[in-house]
C-alpha positions as CSV (number, residue, x, y, z in Angstrom):
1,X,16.7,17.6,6.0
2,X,16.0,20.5,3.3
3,X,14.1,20.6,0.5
4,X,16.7,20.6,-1.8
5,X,17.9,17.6,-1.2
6,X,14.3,15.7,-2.4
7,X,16.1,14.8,-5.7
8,X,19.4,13.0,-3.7
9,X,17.4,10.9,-1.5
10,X,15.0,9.7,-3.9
11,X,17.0,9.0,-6.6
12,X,16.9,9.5,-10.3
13,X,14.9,6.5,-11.0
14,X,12.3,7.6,-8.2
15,X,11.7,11.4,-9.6
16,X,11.7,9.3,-12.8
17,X,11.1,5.9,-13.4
18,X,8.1,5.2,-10.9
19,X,6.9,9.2,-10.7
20,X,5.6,12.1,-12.3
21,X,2.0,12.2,-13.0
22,X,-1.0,13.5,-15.6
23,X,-4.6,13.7,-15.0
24,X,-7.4,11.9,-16.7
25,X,-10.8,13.2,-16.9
26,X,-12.1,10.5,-14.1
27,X,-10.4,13.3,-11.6
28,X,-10.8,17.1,-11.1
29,X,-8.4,18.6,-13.9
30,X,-9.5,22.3,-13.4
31,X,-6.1,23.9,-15.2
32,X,-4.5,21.1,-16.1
33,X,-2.1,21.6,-19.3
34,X,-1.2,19.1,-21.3
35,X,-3.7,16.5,-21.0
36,X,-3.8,13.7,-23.4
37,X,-7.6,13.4,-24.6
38,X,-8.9,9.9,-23.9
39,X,-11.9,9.0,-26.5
40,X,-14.4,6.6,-25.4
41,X,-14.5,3.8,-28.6
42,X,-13.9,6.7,-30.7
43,X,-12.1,4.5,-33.2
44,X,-15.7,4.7,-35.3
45,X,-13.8,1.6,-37.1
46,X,-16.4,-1.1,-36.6
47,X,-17.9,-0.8,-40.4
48,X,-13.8,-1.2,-41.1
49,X,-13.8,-4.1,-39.4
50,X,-16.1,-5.6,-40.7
51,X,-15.5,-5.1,-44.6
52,X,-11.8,-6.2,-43.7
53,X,-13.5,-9.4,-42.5
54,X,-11.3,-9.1,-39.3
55,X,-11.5,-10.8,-36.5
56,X,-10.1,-9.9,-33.0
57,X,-8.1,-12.6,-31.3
58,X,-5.9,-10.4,-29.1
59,X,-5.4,-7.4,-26.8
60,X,-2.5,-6.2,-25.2
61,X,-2.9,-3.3,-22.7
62,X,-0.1,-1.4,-21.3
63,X,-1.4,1.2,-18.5
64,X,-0.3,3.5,-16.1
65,X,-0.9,3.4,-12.5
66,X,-4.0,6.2,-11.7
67,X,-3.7,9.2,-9.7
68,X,-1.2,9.2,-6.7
69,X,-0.1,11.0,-3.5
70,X,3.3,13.0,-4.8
71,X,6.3,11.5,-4.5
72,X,8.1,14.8,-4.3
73,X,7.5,18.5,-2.8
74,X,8.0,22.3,-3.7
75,X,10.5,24.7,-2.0
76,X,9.2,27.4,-0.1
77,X,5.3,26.0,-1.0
78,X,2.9,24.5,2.0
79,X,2.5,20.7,1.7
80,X,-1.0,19.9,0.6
81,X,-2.9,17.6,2.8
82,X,-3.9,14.4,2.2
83,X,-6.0,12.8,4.4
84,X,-5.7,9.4,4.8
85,X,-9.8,8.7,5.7
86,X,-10.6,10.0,2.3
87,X,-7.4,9.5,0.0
88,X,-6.5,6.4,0.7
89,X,-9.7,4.0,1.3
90,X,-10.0,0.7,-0.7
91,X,-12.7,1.1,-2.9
92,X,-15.4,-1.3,-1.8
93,X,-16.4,-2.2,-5.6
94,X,-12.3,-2.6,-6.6
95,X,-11.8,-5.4,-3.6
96,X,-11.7,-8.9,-4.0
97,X,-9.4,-11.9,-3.9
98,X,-6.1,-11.3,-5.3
99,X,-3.1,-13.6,-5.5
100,X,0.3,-12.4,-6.4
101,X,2.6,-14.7,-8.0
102,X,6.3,-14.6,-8.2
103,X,7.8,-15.0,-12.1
104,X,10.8,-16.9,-10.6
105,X,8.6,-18.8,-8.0
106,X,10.1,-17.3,-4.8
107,X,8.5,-15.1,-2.1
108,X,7.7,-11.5,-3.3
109,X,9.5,-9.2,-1.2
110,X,8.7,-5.4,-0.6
111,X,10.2,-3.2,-3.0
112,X,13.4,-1.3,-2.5
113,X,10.8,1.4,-3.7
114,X,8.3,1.1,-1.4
115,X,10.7,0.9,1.4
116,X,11.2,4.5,1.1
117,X,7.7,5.5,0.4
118,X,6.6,3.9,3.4
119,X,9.2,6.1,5.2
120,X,7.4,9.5,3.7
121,X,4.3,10.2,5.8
122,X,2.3,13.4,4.5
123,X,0.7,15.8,5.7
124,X,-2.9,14.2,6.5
125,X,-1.2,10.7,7.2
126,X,-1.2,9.5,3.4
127,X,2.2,7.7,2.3
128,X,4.4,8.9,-0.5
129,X,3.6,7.6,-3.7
130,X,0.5,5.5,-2.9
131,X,-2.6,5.3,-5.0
132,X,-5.8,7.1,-4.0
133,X,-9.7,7.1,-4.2
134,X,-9.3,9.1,-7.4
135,X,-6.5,6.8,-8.6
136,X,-8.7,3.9,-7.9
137,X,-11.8,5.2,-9.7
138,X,-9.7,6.0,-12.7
139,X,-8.5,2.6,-13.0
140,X,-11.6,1.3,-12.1
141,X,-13.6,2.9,-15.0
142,X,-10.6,2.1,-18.0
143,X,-11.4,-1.6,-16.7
144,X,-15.1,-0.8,-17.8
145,X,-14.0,0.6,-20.7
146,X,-11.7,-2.5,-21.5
147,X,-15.1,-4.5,-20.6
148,X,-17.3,-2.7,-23.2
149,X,-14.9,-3.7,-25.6
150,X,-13.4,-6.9,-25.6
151,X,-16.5,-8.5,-23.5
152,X,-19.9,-6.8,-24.7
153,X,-19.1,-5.5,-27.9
154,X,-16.5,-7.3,-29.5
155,X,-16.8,-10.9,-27.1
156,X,-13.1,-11.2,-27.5
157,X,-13.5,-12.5,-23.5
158,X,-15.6,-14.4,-21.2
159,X,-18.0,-12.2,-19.3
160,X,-16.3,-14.7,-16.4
161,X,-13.5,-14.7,-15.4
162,X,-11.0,-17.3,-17.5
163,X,-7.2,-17.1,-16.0
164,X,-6.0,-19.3,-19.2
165,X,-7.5,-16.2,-21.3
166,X,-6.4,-12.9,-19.1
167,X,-2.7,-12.7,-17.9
168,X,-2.1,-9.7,-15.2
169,X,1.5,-8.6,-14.5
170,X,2.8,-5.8,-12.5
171,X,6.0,-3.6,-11.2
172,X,6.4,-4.7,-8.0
173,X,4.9,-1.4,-6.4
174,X,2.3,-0.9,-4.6
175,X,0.2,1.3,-7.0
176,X,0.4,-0.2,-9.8
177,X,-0.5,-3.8,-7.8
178,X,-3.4,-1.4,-7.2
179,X,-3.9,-0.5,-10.3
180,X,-4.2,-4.1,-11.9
181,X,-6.3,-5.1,-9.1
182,X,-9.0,-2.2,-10.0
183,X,-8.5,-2.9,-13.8
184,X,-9.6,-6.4,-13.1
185,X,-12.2,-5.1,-11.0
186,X,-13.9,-3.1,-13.9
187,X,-13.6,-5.8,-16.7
188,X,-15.5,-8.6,-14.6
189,X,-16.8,-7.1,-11.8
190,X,-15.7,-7.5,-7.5
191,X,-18.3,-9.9,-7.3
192,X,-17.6,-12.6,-10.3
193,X,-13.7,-12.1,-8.9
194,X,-14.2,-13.1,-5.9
195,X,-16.3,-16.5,-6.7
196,X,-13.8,-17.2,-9.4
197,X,-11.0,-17.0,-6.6
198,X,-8.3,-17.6,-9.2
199,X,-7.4,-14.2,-10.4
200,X,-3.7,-13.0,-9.8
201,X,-0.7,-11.0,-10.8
202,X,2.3,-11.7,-11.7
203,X,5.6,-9.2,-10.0
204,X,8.9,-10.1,-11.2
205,X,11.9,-9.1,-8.7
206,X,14.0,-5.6,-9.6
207,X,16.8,-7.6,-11.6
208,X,14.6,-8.8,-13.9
209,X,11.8,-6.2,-14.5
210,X,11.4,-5.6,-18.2
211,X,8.1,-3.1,-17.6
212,X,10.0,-0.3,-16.7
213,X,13.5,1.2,-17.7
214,X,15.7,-0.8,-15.2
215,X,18.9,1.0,-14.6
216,X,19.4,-1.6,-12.0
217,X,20.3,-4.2,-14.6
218,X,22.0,-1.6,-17.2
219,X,24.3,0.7,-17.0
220,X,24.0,2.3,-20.4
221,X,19.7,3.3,-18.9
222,X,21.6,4.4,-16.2
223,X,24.3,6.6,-17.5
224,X,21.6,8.2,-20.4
225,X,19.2,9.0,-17.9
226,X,21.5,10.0,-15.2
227,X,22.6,12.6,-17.7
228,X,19.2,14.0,-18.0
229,X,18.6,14.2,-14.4
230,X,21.2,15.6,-12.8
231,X,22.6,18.1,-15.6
232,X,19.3,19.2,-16.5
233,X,20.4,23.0,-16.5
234,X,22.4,22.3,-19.2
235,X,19.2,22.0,-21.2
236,X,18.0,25.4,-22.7
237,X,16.2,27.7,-20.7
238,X,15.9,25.3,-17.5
239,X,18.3,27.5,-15.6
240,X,16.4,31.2,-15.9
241,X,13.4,29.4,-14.4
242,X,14.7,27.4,-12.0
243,X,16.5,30.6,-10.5
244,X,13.0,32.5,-11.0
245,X,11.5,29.7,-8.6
246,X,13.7,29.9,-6.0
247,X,13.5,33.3,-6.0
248,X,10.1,33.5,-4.9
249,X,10.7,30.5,-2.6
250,X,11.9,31.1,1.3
251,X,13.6,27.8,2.3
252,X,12.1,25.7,4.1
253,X,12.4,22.6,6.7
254,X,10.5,19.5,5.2
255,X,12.4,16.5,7.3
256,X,10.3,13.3,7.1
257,X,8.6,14.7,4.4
258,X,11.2,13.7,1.2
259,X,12.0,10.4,0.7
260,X,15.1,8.7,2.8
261,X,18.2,7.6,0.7
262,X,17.8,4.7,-1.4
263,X,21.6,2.7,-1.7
264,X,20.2,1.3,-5.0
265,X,19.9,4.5,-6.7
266,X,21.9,6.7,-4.5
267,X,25.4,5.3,-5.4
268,X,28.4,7.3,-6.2
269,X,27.1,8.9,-9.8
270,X,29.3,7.2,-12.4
271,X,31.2,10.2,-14.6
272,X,28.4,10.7,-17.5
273,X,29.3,9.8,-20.7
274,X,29.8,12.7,-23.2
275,X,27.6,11.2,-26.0
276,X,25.0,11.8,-23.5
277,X,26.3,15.3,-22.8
278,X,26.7,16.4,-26.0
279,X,23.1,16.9,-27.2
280,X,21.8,17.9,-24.2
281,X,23.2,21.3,-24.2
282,X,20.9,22.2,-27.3
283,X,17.5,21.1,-26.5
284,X,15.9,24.7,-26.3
285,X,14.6,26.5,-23.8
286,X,15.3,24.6,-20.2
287,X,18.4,26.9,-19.0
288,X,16.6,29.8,-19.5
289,X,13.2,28.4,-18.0
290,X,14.9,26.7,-14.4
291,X,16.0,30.6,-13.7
292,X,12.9,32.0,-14.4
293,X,11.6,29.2,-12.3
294,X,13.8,29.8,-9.1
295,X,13.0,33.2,-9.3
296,X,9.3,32.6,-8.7
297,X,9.7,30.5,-6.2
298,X,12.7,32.7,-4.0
299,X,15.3,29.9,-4.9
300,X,19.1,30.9,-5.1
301,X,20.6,27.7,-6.4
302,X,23.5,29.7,-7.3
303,X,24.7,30.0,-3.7
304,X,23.0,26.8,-2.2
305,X,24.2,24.7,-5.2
306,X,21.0,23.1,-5.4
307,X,18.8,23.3,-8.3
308,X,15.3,23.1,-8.6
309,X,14.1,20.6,-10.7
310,X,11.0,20.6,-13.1
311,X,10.0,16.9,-12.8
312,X,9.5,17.6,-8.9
313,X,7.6,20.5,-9.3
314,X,5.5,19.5,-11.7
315,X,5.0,15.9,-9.3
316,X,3.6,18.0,-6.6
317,X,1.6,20.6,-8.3
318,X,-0.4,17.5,-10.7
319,X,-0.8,15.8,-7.7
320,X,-2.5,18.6,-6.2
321,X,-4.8,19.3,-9.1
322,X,-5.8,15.6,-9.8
323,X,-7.2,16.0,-5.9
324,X,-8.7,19.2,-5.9
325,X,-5.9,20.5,-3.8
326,X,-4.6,24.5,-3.3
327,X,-2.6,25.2,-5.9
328,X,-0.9,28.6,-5.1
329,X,-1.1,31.2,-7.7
330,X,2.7,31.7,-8.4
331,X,3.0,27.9,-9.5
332,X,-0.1,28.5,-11.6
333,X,1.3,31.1,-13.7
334,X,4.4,29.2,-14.3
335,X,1.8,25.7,-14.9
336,X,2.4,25.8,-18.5
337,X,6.5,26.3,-18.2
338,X,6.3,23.7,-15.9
339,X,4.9,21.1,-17.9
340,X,6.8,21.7,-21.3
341,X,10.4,21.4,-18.9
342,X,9.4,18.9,-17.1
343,X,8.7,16.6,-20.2
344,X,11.5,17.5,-22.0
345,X,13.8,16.5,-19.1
346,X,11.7,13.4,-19.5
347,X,11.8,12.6,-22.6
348,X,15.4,12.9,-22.6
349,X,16.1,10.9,-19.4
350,X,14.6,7.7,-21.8
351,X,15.0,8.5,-25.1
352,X,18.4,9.6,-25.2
353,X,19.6,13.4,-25.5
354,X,21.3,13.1,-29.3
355,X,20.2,11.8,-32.0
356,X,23.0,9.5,-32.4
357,X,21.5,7.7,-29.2
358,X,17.8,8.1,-29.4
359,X,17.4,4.5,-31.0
360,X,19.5,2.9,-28.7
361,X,18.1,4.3,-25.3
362,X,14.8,3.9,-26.5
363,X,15.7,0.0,-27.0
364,X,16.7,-0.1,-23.7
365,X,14.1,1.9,-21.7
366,X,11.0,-0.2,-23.8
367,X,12.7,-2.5,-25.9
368,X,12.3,-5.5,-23.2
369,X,8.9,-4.7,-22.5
370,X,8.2,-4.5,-26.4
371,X,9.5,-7.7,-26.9
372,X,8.0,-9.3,-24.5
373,X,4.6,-8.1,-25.8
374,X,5.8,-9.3,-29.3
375,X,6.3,-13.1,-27.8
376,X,3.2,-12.9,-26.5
377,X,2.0,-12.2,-30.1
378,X,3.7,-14.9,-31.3
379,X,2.9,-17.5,-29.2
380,X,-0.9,-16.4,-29.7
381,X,0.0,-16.9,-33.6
382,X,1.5,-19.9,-33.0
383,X,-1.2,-21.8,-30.6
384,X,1.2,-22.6,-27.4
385,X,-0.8,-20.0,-25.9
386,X,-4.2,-19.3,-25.6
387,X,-4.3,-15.5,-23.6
388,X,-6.4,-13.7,-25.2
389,X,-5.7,-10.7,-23.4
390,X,-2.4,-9.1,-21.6
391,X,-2.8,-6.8,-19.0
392,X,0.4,-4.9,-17.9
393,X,0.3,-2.1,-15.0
394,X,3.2,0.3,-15.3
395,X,4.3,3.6,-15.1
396,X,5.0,6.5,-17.3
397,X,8.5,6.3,-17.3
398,X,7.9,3.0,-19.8
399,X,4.7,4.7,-21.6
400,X,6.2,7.7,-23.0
401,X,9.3,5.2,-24.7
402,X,6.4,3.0,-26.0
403,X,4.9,5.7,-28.0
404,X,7.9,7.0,-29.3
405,X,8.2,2.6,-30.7
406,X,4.9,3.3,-32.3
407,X,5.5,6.5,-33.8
408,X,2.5,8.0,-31.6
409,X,5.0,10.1,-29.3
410,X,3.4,13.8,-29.0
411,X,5.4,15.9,-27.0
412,X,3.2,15.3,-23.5
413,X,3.7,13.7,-20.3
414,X,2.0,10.3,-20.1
415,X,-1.7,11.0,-17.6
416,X,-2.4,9.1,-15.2
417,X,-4.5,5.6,-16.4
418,X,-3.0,6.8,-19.8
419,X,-3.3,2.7,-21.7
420,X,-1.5,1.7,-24.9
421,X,-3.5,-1.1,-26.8
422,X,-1.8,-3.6,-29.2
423,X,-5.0,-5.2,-30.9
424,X,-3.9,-8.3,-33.1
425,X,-6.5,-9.4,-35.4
426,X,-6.7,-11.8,-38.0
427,X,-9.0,-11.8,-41.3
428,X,-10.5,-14.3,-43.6
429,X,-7.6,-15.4,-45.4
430,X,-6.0,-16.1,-41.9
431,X,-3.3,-13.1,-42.3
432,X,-2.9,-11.6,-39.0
433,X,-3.1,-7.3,-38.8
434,X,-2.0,-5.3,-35.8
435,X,-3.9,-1.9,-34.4
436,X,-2.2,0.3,-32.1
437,X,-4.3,2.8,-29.5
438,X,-3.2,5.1,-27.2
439,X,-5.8,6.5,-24.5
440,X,-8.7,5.1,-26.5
441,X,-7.8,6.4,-29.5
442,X,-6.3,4.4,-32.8
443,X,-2.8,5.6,-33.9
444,X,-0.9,5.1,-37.2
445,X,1.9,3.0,-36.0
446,X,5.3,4.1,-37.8
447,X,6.1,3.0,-41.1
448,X,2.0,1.3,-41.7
449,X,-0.2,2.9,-43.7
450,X,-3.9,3.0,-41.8
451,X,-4.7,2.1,-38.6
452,X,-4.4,-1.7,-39.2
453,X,-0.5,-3.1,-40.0
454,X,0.2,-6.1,-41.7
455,X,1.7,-8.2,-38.5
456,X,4.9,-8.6,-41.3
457,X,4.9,-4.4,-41.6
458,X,4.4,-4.2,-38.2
459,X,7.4,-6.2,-36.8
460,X,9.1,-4.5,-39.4
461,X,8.9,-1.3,-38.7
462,X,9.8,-1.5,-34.6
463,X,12.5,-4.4,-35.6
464,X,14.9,-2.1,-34.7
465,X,13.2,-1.5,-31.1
466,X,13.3,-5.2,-29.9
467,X,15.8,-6.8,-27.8
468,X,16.7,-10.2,-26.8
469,X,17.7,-10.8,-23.3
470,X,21.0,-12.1,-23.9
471,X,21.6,-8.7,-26.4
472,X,20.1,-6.8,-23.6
473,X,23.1,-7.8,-21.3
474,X,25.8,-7.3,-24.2
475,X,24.8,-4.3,-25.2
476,X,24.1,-2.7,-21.1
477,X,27.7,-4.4,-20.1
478,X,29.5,-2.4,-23.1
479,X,30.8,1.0,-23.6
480,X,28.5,2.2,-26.5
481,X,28.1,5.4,-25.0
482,X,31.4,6.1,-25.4
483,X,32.0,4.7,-28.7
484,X,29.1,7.2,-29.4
485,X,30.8,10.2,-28.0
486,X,33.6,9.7,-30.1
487,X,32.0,9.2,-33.3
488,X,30.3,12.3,-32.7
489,X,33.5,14.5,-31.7
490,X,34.7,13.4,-34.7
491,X,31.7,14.8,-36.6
492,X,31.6,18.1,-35.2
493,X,35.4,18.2,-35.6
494,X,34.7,17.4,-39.0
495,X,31.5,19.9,-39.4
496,X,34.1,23.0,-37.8
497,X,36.7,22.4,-40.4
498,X,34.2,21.6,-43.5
499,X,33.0,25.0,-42.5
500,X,36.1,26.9,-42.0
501,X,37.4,26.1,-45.0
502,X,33.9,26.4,-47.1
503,X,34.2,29.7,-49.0
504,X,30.2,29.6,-49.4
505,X,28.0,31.9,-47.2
506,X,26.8,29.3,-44.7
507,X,22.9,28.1,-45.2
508,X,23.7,28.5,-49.6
């Protein structure tokens, strides 16, 4: 099997959805661009708090997994090695006794993911995908930081364990199981875990998973990030750098090192709708940048037909750093090229690729997962339910989405244990307020002003995000995509003859 055909087996979703990776400071980052800071209780609010005369009653965490083993390799670069004695040990102080539960009550099956990680062995003996030491640690220490919060300083929790005030839910992959498990680990300790004996998590089977952007379940998340995937040349500057790569690149034999074909995301690719070609061409600078890239790396995509692609590069060279791994020189030089693509491609693949769209494939991607955290809000409010903190382990692919909801989006790829806080409050006159954090650090949330939000603003101003489950299956079973497409023909048919008949000097 050759390297170019890591993107076919794995699947869009799988160099997507459950990939990628950032680095938090819990792991060596020497060189790492485009890291999202992480503040430790830098919100300096508490004085706020306190002359607001609010009251915490809530948190909602959304976090992804920590650092991994890659999912994907580079053409014509040596596989790293990850050992499996030092990469991927259980962390003594992270183990205890963990029950998963089933949301619909039946057995919990392995993943169609995991399958095909378990398939990849690297170099080392580490599997594909999986989370390591470094990744435990991270996750480990934001459970410390959750502790310091809502347990000693602001006593929003037990200091043991309570399983009617913390609810734990996962993607039904192995790393972010993980994940929750070391989260839990850090808030209240291996020890208290394991004489409480009831802690658990909650995985809900593929055709029903709301925490990350299910193109299982709809087409329309399909078809938008489809387009982004495979027609990523089309985005400016992508091309020149991908053909730089491969330049540099000598091709190379990496059977049983790519993941093997996956019939849920490998399917005959539907035709892409035009509404979500139609932007796509524009967004600057990825044509130009993928040629650049392939020359670097000795990659001729023009004769092999098979183009390099950002999002995998960038997969194995974070991977590398977050472990102190060789890095070779010619990727480093390119690091920052990498990184910008890469998350464009990203964004893109979620948030829609035109304008027209953007508010409709961000629905999609986090809408669900929004609105489930907005029920548990409500049913807080309302007293049917007395969880007092939601802890949800995901991956980046639902991260990035969620900070475009809350207006905190900036341009960068989510890191690894990156954590999006909703904080629901309530004050002396029993009116309930909403804080939004992302990596530690408060953000305005879109259309409040301040870093608290009436609850009334807030659900005002993401309204527009949340979806229903029965909407969710209208709107995925319909052709909107289409309709889209046409409206916007008609627009730029309508721009090209306002402006040829316009006798005014274009720009007056």
């Amino acid at each position: 099997m050759g390297w170019w055909r890591l993107r076919r087996v794995s699947g869009y979703l799988g160099a997507v959805v459950v990939c990628g990776g950032c680095v938090a400071r819990t792991c060596l980052t020497s060189g790492v661009s485009g890291e999202t800071e992480r503040s430790t209780q830098e919100s300096g609010d508490s004085d706020e708090i306190s002359s607001r005369g609010l009251t915490l009653r809530q948190v909602q965490v959304f976090f992804r997994h920590g650092a991994r083993t890659p999912i994907h390799l580079t053409p014509n670069v040596e596989q790293a090695t990850y050992r499996a004695d030092i990469h991927n040990r259980v962390l003594p102080h992270t183990h205890f006794k963990l029950q998963l539960k089933s949301l619909q009550g039946d057995t919990i099956e392995k993943s169609v993911y995991e399958r095909q990680y378990s398939k990849t062995v690297l170099r080392g003996g580490c599997v594909s995908g999986s989370l390591t030491t470094c990744g435990q640690q991270q996750m480990f220490e934001l459970g410390q930081k959750l502790r310091a919060e809502y347990v000693s300083q602001g006593a929003l929790l037990d200091t043991s364990f309570n399983q009617d005030q913390v609810y734990a839910r996962s993607t039904n992959i192995n790393r972010t199981i993980a994940s929750a498990r070391c989260v839990l680990a850090g808030i209240f300790g291996a020890d208290e875990l394991n004489k409480s004996g009831t802690a658990s998590i909650s995985i809900s089977p593929l055709d029903n998973e709301v925490l990350l952007p299910n193109p299982h379940i709809c087409a329309v998340v399909r078809d938008i990030n489809r387009a982004a995937m495979l027609h990523f040349d089309n985005i400016p500057g992508i091309l020149h750098d991908r053909l730089r790569l491969e330049k540099v690149l000598v091709r190379v034999d990496l059977d049983n090192e790519v993941l093997l074909p996956n019939p849920h995301i490998c399917a005959v690719v539907r035709d892409i709708n035009r509404a979500a070609m139609l932007h796509f061409d524009n967004i600057p600078g990825i044509l130009h940048d993928r040629l650049r890239l392939e020359k670097v790396l000795g990659v001729d995509s023009s004769t092999s037909g098979h183009k390099v692609n950002f999002i995998d590069v960038r997969d194995d060279l974070i991977a590398r750093q977050a472990h102190g791994l060789h890095v070779p020189e010619k990727l480093l030089s390119v690091q920052d090229m990498i990184e910008s693509n890469a998350t464009k491609i990203m964004y893109h693949a979620f948030c829609g690729q035109h304008e027209a769209e953007g508010e409709l494939a961000v629905r999609l991607t986090a809408g669900p997962a929004m609105t489930m955290a907005i029920n548990e809000m409500k049913a807080f409010i309302q007293g049917t339910s007395q969880r007092r903190a939601c802890l949800y382990s995901v991956h980046d692919s639902l991260i990035l989405p969620l900070t475009v909801i809350l207006g905190a989006y900036e341009g960068r790829w989510p890191p690894f244990a990156a954590d999006i806080r909703l904080e629901l409050y309530v004050d002396l006159k029993g009116h309930h307020w909403v804080r939004a954090r992302y990596c530690g650090k408060v953000v305005n949330i879109r259309g409040c002003d301040g870093p608290f939000c009436k609850y009334s603003d807030f659900m005002k101003s993401i309204s527009q995000y949340l979806v229903e489950k029965d909407d969710y299956k209208r709107i995925c079973s319909s052709n909107i995509l289409k309709k889209i497409a046409k409206d916007l023909v008609m627009q730029n048919n309508k721009d090209e003859d306002d402006e040829g008949r316009s006798d005014t000097p274009a720009g007056l």
